[in-house]
mmCIF file of the C-alpha atoms, coordinates in Angstrom:
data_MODEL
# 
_entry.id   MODEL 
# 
loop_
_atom_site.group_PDB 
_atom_site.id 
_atom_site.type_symbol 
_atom_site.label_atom_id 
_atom_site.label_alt_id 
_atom_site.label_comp_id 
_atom_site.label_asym_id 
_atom_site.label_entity_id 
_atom_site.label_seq_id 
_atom_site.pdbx_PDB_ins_code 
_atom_site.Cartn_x 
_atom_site.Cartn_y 
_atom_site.Cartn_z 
_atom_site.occupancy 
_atom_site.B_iso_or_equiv 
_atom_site.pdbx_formal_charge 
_atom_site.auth_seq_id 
_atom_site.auth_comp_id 
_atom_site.auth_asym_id 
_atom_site.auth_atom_id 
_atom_site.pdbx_PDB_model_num 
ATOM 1   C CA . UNK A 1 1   ? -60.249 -60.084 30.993 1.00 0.00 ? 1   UNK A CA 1 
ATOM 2   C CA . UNK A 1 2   ? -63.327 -57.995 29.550 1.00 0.00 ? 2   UNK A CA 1 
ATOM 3   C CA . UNK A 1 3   ? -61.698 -54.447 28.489 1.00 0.00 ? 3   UNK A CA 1 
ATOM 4   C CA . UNK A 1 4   ? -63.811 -51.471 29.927 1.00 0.00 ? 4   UNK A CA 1 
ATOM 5   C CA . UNK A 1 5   ? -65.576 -49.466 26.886 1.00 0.00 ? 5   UNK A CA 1 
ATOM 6   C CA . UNK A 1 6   ? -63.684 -46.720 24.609 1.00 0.00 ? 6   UNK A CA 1 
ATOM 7   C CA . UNK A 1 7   ? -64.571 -43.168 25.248 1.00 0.00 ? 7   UNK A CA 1 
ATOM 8   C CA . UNK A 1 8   ? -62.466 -40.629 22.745 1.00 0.00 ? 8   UNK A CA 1 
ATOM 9   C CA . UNK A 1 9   ? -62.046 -37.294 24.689 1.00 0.00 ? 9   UNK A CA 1 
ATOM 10  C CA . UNK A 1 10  ? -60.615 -34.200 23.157 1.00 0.00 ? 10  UNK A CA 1 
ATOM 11  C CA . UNK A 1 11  ? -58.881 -31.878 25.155 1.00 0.00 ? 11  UNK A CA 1 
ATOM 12  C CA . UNK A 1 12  ? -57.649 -27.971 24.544 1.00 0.00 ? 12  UNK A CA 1 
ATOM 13  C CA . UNK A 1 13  ? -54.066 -27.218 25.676 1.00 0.00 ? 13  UNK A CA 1 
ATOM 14  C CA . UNK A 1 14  ? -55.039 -23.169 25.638 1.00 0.00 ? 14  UNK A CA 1 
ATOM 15  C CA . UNK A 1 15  ? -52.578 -20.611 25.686 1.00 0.00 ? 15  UNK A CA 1 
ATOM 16  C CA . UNK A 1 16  ? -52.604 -16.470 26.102 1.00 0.00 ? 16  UNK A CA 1 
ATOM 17  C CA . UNK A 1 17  ? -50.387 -13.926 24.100 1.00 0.00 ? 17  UNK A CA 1 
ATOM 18  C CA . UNK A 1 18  ? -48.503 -14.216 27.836 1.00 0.00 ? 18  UNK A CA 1 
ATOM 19  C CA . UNK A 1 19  ? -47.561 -17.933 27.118 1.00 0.00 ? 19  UNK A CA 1 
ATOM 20  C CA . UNK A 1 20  ? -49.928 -18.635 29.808 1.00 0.00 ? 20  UNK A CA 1 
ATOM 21  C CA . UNK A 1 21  ? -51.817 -22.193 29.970 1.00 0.00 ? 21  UNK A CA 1 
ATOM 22  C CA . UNK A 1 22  ? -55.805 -22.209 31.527 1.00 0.00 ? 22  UNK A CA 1 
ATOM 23  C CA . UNK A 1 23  ? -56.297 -25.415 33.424 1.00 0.00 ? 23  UNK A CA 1 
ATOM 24  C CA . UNK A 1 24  ? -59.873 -25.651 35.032 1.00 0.00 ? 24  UNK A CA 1 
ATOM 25  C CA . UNK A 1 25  ? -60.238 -26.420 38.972 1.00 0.00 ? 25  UNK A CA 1 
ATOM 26  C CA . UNK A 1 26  ? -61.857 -30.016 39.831 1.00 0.00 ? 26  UNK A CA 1 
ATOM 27  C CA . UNK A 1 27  ? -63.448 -31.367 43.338 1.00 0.00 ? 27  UNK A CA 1 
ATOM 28  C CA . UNK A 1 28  ? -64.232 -35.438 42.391 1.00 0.00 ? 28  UNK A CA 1 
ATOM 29  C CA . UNK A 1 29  ? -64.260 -38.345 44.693 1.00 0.00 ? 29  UNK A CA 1 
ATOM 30  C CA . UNK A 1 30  ? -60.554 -38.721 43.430 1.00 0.00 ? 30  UNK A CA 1 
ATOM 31  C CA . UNK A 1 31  ? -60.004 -35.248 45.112 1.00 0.00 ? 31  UNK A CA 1 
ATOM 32  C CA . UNK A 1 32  ? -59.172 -31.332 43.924 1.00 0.00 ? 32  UNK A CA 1 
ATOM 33  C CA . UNK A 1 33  ? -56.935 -31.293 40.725 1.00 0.00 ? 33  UNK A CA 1 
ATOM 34  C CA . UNK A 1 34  ? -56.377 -28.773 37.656 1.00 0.00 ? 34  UNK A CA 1 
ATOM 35  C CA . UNK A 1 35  ? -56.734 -29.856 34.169 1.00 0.00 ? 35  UNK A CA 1 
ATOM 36  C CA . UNK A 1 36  ? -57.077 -28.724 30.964 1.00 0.00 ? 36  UNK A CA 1 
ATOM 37  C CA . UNK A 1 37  ? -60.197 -28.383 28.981 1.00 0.00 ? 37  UNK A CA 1 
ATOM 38  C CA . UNK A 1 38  ? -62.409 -30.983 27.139 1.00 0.00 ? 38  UNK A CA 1 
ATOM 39  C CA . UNK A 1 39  ? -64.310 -33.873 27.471 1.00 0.00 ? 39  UNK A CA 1 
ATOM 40  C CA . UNK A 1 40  ? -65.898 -36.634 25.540 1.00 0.00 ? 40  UNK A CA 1 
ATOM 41  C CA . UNK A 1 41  ? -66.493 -36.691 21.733 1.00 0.00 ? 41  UNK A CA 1 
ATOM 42  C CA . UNK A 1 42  ? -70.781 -36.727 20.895 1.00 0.00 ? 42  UNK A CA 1 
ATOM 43  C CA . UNK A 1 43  ? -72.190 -39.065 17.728 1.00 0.00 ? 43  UNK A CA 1 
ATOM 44  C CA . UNK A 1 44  ? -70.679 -37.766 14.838 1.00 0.00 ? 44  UNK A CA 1 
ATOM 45  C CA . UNK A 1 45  ? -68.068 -35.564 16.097 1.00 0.00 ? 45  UNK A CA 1 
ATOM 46  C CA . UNK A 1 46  ? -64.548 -35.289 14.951 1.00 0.00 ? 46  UNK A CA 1 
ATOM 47  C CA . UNK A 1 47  ? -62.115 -34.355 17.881 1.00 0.00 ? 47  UNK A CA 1 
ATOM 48  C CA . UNK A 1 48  ? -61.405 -30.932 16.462 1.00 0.00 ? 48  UNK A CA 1 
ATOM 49  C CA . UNK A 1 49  ? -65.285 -29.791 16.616 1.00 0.00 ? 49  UNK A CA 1 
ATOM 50  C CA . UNK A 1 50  ? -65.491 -31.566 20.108 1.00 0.00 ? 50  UNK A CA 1 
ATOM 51  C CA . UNK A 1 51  ? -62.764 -29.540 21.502 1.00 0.00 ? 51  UNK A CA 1 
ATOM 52  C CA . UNK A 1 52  ? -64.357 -26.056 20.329 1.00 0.00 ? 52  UNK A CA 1 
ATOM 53  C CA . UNK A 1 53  ? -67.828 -27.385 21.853 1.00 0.00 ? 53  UNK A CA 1 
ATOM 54  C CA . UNK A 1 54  ? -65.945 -28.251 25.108 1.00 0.00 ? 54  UNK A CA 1 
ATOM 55  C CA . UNK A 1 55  ? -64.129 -24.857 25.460 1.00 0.00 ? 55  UNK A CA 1 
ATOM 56  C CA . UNK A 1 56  ? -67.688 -23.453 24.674 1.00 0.00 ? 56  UNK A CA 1 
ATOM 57  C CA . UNK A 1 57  ? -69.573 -25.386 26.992 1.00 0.00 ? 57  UNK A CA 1 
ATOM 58  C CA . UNK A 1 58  ? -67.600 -25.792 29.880 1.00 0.00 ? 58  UNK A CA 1 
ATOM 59  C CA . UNK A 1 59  ? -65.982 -21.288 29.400 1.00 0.00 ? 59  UNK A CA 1 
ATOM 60  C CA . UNK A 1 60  ? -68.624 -19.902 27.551 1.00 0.00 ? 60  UNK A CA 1 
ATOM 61  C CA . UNK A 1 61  ? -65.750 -19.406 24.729 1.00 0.00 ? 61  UNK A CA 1 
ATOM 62  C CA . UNK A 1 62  ? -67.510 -18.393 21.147 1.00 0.00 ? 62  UNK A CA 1 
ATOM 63  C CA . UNK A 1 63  ? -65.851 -20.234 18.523 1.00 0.00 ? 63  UNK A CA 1 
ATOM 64  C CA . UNK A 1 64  ? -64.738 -17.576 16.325 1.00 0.00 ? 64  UNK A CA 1 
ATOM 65  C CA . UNK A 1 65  ? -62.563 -15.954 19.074 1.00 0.00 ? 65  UNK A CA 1 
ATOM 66  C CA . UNK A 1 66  ? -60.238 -19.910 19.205 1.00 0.00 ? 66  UNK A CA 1 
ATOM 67  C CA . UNK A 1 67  ? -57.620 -20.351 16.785 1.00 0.00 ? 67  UNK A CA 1 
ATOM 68  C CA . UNK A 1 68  ? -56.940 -24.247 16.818 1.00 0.00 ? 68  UNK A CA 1 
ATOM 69  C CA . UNK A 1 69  ? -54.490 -25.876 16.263 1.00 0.00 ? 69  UNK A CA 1 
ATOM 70  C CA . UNK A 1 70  ? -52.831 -29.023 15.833 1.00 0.00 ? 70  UNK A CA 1 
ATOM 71  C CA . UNK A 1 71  ? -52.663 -32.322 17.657 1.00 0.00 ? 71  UNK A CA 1 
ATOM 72  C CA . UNK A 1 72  ? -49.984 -32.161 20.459 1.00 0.00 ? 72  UNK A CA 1 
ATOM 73  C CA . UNK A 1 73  ? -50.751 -35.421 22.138 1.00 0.00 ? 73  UNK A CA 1 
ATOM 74  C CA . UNK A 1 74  ? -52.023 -38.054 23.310 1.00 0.00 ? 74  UNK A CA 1 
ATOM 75  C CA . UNK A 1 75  ? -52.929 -39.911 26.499 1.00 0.00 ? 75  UNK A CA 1 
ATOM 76  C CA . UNK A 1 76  ? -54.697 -43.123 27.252 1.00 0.00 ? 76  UNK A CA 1 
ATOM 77  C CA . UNK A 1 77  ? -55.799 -44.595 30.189 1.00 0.00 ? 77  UNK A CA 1 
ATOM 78  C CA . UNK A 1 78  ? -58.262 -46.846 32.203 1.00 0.00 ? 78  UNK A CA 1 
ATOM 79  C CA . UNK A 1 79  ? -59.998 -44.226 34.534 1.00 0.00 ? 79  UNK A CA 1 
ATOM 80  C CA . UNK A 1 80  ? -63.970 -43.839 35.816 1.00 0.00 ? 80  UNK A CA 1 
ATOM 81  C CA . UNK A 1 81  ? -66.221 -41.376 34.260 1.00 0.00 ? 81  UNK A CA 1 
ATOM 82  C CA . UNK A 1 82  ? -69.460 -40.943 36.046 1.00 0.00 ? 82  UNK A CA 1 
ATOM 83  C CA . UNK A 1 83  ? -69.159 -44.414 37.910 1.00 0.00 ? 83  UNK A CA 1 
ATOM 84  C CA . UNK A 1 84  ? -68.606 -46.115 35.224 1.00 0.00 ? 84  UNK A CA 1 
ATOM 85  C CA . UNK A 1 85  ? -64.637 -48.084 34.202 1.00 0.00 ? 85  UNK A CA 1 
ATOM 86  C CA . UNK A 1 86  ? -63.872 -46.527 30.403 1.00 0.00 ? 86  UNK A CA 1 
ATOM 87  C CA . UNK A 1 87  ? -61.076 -46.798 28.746 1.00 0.00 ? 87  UNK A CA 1 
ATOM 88  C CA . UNK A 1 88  ? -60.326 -42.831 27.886 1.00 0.00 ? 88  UNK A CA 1 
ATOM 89  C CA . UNK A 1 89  ? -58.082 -41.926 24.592 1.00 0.00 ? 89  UNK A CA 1 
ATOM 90  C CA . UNK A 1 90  ? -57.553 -38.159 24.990 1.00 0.00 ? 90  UNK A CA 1 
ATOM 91  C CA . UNK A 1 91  ? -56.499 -36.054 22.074 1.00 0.00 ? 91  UNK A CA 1 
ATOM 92  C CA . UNK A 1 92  ? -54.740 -32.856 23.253 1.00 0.00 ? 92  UNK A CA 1 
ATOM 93  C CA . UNK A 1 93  ? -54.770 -29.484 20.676 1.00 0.00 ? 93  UNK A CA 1 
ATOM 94  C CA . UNK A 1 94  ? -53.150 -26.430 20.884 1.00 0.00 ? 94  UNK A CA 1 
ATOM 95  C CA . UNK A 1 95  ? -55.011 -23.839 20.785 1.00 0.00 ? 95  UNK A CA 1 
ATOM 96  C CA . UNK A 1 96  ? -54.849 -19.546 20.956 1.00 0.00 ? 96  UNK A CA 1 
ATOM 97  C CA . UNK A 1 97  ? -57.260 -18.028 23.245 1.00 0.00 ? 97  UNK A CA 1 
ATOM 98  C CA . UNK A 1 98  ? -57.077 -14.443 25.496 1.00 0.00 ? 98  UNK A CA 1 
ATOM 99  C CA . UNK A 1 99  ? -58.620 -14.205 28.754 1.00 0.00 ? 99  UNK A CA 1 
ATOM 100 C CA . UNK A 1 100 ? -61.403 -12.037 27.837 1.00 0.00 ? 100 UNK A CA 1 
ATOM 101 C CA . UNK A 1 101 ? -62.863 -14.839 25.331 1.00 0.00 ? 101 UNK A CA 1 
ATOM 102 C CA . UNK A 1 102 ? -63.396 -17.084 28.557 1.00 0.00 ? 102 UNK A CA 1 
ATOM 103 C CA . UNK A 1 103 ? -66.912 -16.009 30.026 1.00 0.00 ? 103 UNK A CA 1 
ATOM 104 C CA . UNK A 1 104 ? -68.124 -18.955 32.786 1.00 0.00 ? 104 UNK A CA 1 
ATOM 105 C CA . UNK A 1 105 ? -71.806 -17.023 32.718 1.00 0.00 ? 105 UNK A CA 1 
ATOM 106 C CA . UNK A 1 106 ? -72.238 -18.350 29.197 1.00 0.00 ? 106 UNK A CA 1 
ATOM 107 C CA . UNK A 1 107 ? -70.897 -21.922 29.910 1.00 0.00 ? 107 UNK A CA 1 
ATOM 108 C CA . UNK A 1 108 ? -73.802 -24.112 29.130 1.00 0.00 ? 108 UNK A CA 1 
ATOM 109 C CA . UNK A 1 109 ? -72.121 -27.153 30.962 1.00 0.00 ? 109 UNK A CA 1 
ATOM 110 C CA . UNK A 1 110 ? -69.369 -26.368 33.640 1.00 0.00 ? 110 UNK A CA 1 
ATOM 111 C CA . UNK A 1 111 ? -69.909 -29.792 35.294 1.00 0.00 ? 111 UNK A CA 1 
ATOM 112 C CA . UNK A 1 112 ? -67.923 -30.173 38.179 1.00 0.00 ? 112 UNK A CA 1 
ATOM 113 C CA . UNK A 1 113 ? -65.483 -27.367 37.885 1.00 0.00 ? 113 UNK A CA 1 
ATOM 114 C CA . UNK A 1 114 ? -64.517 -25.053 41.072 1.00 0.00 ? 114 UNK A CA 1 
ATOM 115 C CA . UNK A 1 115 ? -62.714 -22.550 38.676 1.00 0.00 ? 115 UNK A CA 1 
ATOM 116 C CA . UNK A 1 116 ? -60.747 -21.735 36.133 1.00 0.00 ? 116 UNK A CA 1 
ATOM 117 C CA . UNK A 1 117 ? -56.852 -19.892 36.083 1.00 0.00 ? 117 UNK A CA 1 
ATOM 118 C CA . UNK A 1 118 ? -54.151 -18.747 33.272 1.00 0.00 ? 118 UNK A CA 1 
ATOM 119 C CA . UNK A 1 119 ? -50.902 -20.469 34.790 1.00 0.00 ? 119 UNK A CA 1 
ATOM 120 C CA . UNK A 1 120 ? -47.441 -19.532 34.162 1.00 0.00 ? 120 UNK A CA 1 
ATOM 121 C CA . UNK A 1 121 ? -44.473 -22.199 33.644 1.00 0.00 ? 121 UNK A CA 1 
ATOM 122 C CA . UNK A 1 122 ? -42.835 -21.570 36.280 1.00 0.00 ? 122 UNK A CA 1 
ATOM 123 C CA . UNK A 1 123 ? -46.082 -21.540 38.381 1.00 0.00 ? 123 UNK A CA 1 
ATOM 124 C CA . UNK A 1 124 ? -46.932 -25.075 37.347 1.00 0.00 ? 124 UNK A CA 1 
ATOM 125 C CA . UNK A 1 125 ? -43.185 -25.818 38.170 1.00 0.00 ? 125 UNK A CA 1 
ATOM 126 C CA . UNK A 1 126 ? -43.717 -24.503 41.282 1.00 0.00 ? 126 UNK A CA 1 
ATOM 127 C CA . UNK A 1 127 ? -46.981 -25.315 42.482 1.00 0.00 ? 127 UNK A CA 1 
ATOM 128 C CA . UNK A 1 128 ? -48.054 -28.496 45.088 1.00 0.00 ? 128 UNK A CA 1 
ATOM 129 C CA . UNK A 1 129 ? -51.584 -29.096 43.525 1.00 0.00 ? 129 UNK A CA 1 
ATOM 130 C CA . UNK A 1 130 ? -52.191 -31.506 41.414 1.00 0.00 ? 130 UNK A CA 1 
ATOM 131 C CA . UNK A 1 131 ? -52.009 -30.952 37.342 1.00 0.00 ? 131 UNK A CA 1 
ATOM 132 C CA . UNK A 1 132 ? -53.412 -33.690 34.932 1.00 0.00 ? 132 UNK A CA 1 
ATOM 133 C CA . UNK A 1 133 ? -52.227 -35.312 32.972 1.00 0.00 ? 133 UNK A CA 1 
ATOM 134 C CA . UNK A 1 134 ? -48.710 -36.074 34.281 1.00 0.00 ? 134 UNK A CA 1 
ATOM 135 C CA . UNK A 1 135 ? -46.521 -34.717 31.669 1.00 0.00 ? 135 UNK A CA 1 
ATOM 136 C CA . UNK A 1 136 ? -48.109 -31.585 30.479 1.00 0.00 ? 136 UNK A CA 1 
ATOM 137 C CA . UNK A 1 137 ? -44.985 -29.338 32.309 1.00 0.00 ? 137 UNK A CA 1 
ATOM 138 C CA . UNK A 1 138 ? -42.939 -30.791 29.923 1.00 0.00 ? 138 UNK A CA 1 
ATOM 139 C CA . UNK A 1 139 ? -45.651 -30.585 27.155 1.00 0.00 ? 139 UNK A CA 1 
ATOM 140 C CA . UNK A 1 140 ? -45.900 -26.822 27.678 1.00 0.00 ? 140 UNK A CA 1 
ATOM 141 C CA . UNK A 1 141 ? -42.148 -26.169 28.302 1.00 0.00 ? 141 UNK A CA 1 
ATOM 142 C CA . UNK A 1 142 ? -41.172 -27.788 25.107 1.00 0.00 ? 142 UNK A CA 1 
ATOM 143 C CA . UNK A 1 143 ? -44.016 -26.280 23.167 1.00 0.00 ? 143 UNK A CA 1 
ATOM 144 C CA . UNK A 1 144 ? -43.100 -22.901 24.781 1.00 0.00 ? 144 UNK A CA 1 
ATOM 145 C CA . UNK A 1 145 ? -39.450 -23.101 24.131 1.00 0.00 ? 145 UNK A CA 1 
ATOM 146 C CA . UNK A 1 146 ? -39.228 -25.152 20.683 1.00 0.00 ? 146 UNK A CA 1 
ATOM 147 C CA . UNK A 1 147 ? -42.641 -24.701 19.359 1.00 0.00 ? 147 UNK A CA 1 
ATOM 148 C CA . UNK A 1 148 ? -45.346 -27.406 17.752 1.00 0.00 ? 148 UNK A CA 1 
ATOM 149 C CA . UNK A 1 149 ? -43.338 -30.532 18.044 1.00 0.00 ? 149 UNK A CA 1 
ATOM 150 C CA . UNK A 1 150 ? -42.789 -32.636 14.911 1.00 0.00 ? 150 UNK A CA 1 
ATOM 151 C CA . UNK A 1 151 ? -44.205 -35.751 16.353 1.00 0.00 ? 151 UNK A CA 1 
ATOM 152 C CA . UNK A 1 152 ? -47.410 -36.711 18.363 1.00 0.00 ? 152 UNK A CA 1 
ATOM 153 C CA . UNK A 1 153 ? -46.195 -36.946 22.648 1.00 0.00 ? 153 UNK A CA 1 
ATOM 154 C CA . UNK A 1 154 ? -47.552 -39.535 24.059 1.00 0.00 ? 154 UNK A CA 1 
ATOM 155 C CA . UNK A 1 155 ? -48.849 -38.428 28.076 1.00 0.00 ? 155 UNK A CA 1 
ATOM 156 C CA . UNK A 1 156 ? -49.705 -40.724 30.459 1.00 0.00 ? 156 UNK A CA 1 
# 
């Protein structure tokens, strides 16, 4: 069995002085789900610098207004991206950002998102939509109540 192709993705776990999460609104062929923000890395690019070029192209976010931070976790999976079987290694950072650095009018890629939202815990507890990746509750509750864990989580 032939592997599908590697595709390293960084992702931004993003959270307010409210200890609020944004998650970003997707319609797909796989349906209407929230997740956080990122994508794939370009030529050349270390996951930190992808992630601030994500949060800038898909939110208009300037750079200088994101204080990021460490590696949180990790998640890897088969999944299609843009018709096409990859196999997707997401690196997930914490990052500090308020909701007036988020401007969609300046977003020079939104792709495919519907919106954007600052979530609460117990919102995401709460909530019947669907939240990728599985796991980032507890992600967010432990960060929330323990702060920066000492070891890399593994999502699936």
């Amino acid at each position: 069995m032939i592997s599908p192709p590697l595709r390293e993705a960084a992702r931004v776990v993003a959270l307010d002085d409210a200890q609020r999460v944004l998650l970003l609104h997707h319609h797909d062929d796989g349906g209407s789900y929230w997740a956080t923000p990122g994508g794939a890395l370009e030529a050349g690019e270390d996951h930190a610098a992808a992630a601030l070029r994500e949060l800038r192209e898909e939110l208009g976010v300037d750079e200088k207004n994101v204080a990021l931070g460490t590696q949180l976790a990790q998640r890897s999976q088969e999944q299609t991206v843009g018709g096409r079987a990859v196999r997707q290694v997401e690196r997930y950072f914490l990052a500090h950002l308020e909701p007036a650095d988020v401007d969609p009018a300046r977003a020079t890629q939104p792709d495919n998102i519907q919106a954007h939202r600052w979530w609460t815990l117990q919102e995401l507890r709460e909530t019947p939509e669907t939240i990728y990746p599985d796991g980032l509750l507890g992600l967010i509750a432990g960060l929330l109540a323990n702060g920066v864990p000492k070891c890399l989580i593994i999502l699936r």
